[in-house]
N, C-alpha and C positions, 0 to 999 in steps of 0.2 A: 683537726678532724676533717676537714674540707681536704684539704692536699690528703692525707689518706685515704678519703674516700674518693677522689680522682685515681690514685695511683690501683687502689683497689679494683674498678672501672674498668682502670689499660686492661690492666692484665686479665678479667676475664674478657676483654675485646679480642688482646690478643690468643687467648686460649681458643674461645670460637674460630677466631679466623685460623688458628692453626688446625683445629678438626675438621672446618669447611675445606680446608686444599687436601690436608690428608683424603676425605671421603671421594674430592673431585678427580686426586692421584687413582685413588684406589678403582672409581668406576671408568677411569680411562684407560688405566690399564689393561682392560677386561678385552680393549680394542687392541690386537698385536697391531707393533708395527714391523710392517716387512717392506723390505728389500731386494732388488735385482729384477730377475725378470717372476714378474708376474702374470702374464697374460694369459687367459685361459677363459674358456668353458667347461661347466657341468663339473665341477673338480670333486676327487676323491681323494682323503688324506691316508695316511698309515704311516707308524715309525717298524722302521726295522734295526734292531739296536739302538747305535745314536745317530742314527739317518733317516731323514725325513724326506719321504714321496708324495706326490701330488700326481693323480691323473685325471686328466680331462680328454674332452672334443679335440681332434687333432686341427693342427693347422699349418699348413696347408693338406697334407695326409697324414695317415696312421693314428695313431693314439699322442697325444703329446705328454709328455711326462717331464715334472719338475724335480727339483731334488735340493735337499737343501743338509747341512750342517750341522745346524743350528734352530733348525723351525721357524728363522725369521728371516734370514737373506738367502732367498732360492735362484738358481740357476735351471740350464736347460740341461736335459738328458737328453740320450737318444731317442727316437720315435719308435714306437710298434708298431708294427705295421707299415714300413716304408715302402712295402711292395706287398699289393692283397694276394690273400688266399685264393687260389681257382674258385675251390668250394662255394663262395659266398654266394658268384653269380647263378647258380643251380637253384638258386633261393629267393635274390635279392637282384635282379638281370642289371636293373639303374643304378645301382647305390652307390653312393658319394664316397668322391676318393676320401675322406675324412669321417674318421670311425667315432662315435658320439658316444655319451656318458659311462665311460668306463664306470665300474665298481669294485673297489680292491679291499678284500676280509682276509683274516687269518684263520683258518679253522680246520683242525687235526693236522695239525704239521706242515699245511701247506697255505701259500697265500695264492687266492683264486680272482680273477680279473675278470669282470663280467662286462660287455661293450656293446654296443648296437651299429647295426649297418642296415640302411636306409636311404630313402629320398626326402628331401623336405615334404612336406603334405602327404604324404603316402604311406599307408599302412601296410603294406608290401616289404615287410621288417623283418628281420631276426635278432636274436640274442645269442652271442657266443660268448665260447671258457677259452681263456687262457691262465694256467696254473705254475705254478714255480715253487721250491723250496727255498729258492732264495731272491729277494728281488735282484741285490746287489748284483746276483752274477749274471743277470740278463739272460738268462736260459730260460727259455720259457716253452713250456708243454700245451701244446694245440689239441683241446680236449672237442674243437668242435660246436658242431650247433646244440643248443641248450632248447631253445623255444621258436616260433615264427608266427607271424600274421600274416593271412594274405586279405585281399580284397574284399571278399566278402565276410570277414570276421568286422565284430563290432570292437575290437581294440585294436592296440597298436603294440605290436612287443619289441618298444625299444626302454631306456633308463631301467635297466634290471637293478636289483639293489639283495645283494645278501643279510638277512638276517637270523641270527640265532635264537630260537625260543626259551623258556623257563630251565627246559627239560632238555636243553642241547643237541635241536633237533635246528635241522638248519631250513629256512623258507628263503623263497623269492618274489620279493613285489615288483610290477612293472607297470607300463604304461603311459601313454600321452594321449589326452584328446578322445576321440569316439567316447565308450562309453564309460570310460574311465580307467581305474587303477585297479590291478589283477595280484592275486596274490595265490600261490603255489609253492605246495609241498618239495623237498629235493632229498631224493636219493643222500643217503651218507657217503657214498661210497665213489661215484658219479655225479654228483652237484646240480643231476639233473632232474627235471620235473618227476613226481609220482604220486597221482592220486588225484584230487578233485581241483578247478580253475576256480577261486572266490573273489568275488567283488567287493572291495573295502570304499572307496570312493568317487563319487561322480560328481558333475555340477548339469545336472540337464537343462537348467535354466542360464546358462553361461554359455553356450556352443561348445561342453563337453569341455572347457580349459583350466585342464588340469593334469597336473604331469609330476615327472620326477621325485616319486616317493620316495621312504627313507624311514626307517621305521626301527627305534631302537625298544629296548624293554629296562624299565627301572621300577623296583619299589611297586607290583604287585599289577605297573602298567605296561601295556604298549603302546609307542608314542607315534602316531604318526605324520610328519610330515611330508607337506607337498607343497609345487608352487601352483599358484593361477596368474591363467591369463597369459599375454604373451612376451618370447622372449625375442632374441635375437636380433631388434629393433635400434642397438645403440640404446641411446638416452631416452629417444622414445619409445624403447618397451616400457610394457606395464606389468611385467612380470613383480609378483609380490608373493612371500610365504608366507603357509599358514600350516595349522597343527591340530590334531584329535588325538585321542585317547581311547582304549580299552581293554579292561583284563582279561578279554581273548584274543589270540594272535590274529586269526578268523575277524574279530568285530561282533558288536557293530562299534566301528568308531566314531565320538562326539566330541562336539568342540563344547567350551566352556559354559555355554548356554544352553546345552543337552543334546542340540541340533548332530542329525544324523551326516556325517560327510557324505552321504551316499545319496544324500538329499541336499546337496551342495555346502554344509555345513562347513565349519575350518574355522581358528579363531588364527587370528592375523595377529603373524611372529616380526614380519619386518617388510616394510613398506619401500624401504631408504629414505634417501632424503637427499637435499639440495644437488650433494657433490655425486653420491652414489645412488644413481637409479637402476631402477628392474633387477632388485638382487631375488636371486632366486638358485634352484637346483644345490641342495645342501648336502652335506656329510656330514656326520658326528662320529666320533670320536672317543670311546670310554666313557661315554655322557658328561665330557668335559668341555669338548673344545667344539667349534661346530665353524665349517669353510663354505663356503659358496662364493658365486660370480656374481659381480655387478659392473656397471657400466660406468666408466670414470665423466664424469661432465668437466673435468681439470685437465683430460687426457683423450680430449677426441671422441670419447666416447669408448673406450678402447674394455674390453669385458678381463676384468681385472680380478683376481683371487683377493679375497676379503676371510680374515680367521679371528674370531673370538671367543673367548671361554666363555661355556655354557654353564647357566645358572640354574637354579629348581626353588620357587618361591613356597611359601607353606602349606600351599594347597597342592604341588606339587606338580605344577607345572612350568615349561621352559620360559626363560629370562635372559636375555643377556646386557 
């Protein structure tokens, strides 16, 4: 009886211990692992067939653009933008040879690329379109400026982000810093502004640090993410995201706690840690998968593409 009750013992020891690595397989997986060149800011995902694009902050100019395979070992593509448009400077007189957070959607048959051209700290900004029907064939249609900010506005119109509503109406949120995150009607037609400028999020008790919206719609919400605080710092930013909710496109958005985003509110998605600090600036993905930059502390500090499947807990908010 003793030796049976020992061998009895192993075996649910080893059962456990087989379910504990199954569960630890399973929630590590959730972390891809990629390959090749990763380097990037502000990244935007989208598959075209079975090819995967990534566009970010260019570097050294234009738009930088990755491409991958497979979803997990990426390579470089060409640049956009390796020689600016005249137009910009009519707008934008200072702005940096490197064009900041594209936004890449697909919607009514064409996939539309939304970008910013700017100077660090200045809100002397715009947002322009670039459109294609197909990424692969690098053809891409210069639809022009979309929105701007000059000096004396209280926002900043750069990180444009496409979003589609309930009702297959397509919006634009935008903004960094001043008074926060803008959100605006688009044209079906023209992808461009029409109709009233709303304010979805602030933090006025933070110096305004808050930026790079992202705003998907699931299950009866709209989810909004954004980062705070700062980035571009290496290992020493403190960029960190965070996330609201509400069943109007419009708002008001709240984080878990009820708190209004627009009263600095956000319930805090990811912080980093040890090896990856300051992640921030996200994309999602089918409400699946969700990409942003962080800072490698293993890698110099070097702002690194990070992609994991996005989860939805029973209250029905994000998890990964």
């Amino acid at each position: 009886m003793k030796r049976k009750g020992k061998g009895f013992k192993l075996k649910i020891a080893l059962l456990v211990l087989v379910a504990c690595l199954s569960i630890s397989s399973s929630a590590s997986a959730s972390f891809w692992s990629l390959t090749g060149d990763l380097q990037i800011h502000d990244p935007s995902i989208i598959k075209e067939g079975n090819t995967w694009y990534t566009f970010g902050t260019g570097s050294p100019n234009g738009i930088r653009v990755l491409r991958s395979d497979n979803g997990t070992n990426w390579y470089q593509a060409p640049t956009i933008f390796p020689t600016a448009p005249s137009w910009w400077a009519n707008y934008v007189p200072n702005y940096e040879k490197n064009q900041w957070a594209p936004d890449i959607s697909y919607y009514n048959g064409r996939y539309w690329l939304y970008y910013s051209v700017s100077s660090f700290g200045s809100n002397t900004s715009l947002i322009g379109l670039l459109s294609t029907s197909s990424i692969t064939s690098g053809q891409w249609r210069d639809d022009g400026l979309v929105t701007r900010s000059v000096s004396s506005n209280n926002y900043n119109a750069i990180d444009g982000d496409l979003v589609i509503d309930k009702d297959g109406n397509p919006w634009l949120s935008f903004g960094s810093f001043w008074s926060g995150i803008k959100l605006t009607r688009l044209d079906k037609t023209t992808m461009k502004p029409t109709g009233s400028l709303y304010s979805i999020a602030a933090r006025p008790n933070n110096n305004g640090a808050v930026e790079a919206p992202n705003i998907v719609y699931r299950n009866g919400y709209y989810y909004l993410f954004v980062s705070f605080d700062s980035c571009c710092q290496g290992v020493n930013s403190t960029y960190k995201m965070a996330v609201g909710r509400s069943t109007s496109i419009t708002g008001p958005y709240v984080d878990k706690n009820g708190v209004n985003m627009l009263n600095g509110g956000g319930t805090i998605f990811d912080t980093g840690n040890d090896r990856w600090k300051g992640p921030g600036h996200s994309d999602i993905l089918n409400n699946n998968l969700i990409v942003r930059h962080s800072y490698d502390a293993l890698n110099n500090g070097m702002p690194t593409m990070l992609i994991n499947d996005l989860y939805w807990d029973s209250s029905g908010w994000p998890t990964y």
